[in-house]
DSSP file (Angstrom, degrees, kcal/mol; ACC not computed):
  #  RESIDUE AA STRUCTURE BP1 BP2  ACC     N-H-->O    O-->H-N    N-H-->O    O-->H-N    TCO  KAPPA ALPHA  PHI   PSI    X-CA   Y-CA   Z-CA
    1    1 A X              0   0    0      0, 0.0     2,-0.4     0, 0.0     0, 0.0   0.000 360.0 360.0 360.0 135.0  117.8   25.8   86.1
    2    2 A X        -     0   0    0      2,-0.0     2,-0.3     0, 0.0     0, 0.0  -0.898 360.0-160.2-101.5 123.0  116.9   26.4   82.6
    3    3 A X        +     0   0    0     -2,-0.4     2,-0.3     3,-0.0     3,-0.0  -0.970  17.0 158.1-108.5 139.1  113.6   25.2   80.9
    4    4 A X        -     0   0    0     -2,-0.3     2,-0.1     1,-0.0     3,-0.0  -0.878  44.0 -81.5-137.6-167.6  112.7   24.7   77.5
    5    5 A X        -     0   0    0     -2,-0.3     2,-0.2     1,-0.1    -1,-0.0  -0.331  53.4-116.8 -69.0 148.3  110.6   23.1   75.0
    6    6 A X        -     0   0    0     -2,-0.1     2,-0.1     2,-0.0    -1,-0.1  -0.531  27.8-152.1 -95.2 178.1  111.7   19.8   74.3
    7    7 A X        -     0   0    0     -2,-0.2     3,-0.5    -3,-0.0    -1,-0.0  -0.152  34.5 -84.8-117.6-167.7  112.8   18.8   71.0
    8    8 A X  S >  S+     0   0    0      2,-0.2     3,-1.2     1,-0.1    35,-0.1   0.844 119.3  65.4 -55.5 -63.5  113.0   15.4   68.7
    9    9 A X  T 3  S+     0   0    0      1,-0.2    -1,-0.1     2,-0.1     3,-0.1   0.347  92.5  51.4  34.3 -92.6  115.9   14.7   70.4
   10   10 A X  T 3> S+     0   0    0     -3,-0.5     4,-0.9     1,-0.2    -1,-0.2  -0.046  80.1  91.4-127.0  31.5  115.0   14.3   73.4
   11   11 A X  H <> S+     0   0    0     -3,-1.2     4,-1.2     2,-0.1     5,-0.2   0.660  85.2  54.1 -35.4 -40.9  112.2   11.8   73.1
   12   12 A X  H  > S+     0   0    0      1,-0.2     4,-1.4     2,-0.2    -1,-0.1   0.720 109.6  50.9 -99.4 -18.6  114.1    8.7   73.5
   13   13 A X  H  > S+     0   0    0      1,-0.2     4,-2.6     2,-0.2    -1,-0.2   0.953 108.2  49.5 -81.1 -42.1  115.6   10.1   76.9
   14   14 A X  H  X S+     0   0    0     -4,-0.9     4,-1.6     2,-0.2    -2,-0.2   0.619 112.7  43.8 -72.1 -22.5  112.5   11.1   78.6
   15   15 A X  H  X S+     0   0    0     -4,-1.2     4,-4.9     2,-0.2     5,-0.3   0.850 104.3  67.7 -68.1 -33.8  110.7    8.0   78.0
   16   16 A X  H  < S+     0   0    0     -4,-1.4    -2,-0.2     2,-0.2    -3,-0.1   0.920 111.3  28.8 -10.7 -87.0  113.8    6.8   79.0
   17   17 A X  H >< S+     0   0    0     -4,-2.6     3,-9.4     1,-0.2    -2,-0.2   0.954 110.9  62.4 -29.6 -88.5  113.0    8.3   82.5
   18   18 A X  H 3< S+     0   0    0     -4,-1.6     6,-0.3     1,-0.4     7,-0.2   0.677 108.2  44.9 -47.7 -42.8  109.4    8.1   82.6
   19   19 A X  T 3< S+     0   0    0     -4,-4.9     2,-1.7     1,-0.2    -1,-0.4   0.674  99.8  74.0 -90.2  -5.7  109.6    3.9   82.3
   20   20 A X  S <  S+     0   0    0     -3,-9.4     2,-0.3    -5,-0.3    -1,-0.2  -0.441  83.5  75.4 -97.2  81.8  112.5    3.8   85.0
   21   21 A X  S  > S-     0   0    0     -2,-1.7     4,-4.7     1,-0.1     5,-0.2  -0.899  97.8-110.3-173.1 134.8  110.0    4.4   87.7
   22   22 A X  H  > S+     0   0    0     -2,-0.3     4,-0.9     1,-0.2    -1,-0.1   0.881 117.3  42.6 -62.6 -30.2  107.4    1.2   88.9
   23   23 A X  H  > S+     0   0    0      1,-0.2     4,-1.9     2,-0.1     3,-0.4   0.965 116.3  38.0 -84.3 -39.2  104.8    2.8   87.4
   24   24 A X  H >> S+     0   0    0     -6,-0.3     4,-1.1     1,-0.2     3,-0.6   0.940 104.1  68.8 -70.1 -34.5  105.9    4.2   84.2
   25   25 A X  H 3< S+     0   0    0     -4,-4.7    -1,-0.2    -7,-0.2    -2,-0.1   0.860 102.5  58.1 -47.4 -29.4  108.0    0.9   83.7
   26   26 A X  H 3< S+     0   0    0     -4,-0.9    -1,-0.2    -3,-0.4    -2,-0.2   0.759 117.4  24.5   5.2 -84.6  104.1   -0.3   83.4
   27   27 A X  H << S+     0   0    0     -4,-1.9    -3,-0.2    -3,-0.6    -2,-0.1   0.907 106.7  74.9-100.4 -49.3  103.0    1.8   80.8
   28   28 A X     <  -     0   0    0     -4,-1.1     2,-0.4    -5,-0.2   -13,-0.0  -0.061  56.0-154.2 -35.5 133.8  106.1    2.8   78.6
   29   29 A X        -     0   0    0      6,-0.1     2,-0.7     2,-0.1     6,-0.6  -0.762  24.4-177.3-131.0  97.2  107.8    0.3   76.0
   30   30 A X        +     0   0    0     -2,-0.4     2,-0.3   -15,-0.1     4,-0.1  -0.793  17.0 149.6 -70.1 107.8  111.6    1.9   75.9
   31   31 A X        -     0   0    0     -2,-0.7     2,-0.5     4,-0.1     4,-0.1  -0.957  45.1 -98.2-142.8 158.9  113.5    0.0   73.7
   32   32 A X  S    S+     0   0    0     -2,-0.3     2,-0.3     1,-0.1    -2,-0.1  -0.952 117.1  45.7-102.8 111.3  116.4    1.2   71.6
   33   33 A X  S    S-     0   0    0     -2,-0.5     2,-0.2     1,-0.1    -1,-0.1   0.452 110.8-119.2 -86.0-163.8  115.9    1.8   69.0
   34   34 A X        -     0   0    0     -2,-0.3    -4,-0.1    -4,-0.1    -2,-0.1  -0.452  32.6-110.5 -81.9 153.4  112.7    3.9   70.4
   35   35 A X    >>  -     0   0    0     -6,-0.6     3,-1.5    -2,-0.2     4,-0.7  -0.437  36.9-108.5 -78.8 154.3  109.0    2.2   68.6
   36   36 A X  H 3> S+     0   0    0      1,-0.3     4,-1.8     2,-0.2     5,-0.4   0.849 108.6  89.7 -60.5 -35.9  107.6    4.9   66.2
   37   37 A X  H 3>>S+     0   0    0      1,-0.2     4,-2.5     2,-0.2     5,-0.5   0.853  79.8  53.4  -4.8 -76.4  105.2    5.4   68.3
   38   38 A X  H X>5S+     0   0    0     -3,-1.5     4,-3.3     2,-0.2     3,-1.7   0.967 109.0  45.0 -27.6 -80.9  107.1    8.0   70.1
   39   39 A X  H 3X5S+     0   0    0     -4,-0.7     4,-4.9     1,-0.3    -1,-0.2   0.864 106.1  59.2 -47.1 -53.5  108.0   10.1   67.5
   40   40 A X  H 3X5S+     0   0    0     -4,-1.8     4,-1.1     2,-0.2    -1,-0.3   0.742 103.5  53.9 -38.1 -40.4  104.6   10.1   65.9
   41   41 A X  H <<5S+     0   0    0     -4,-2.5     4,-0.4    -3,-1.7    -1,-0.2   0.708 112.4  44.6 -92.9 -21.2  103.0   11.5   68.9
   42   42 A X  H ><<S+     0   0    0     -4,-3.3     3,-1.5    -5,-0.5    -2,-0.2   0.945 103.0  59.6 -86.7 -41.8  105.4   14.3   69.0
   43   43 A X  H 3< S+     0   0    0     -4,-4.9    -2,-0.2    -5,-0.3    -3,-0.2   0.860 111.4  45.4 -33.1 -46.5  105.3   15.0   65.8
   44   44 A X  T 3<        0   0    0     -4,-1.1    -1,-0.2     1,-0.2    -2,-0.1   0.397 360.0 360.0 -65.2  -4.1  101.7   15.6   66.5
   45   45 A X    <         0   0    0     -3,-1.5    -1,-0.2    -4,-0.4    -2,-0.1   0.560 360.0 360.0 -45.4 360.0  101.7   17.5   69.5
């Protein structure tokens, strides 16, 4: 198994995840397309 940093990318996939799970469905709002949100907080990282 290979890790790296993740990329732009691969935002939309990993919330993806994170909200198909009872708790993250919770907190996470996955929609396609993804709310700017997302991006904005990676951008900032």
């Amino acid at each position: 198994m290979k890790f790296r940093k993740a990329t732009k990318n691969d935002i939309s996939i990993i919330v993806e995840m994170i909200a198909d799970d009872e708790v993250g469905k919770t907190r996470e709002n996955f929609q396609v397309p993804l709310p700017a949100e997302y991006l904005n907080a990676f951008e900032k990282k």
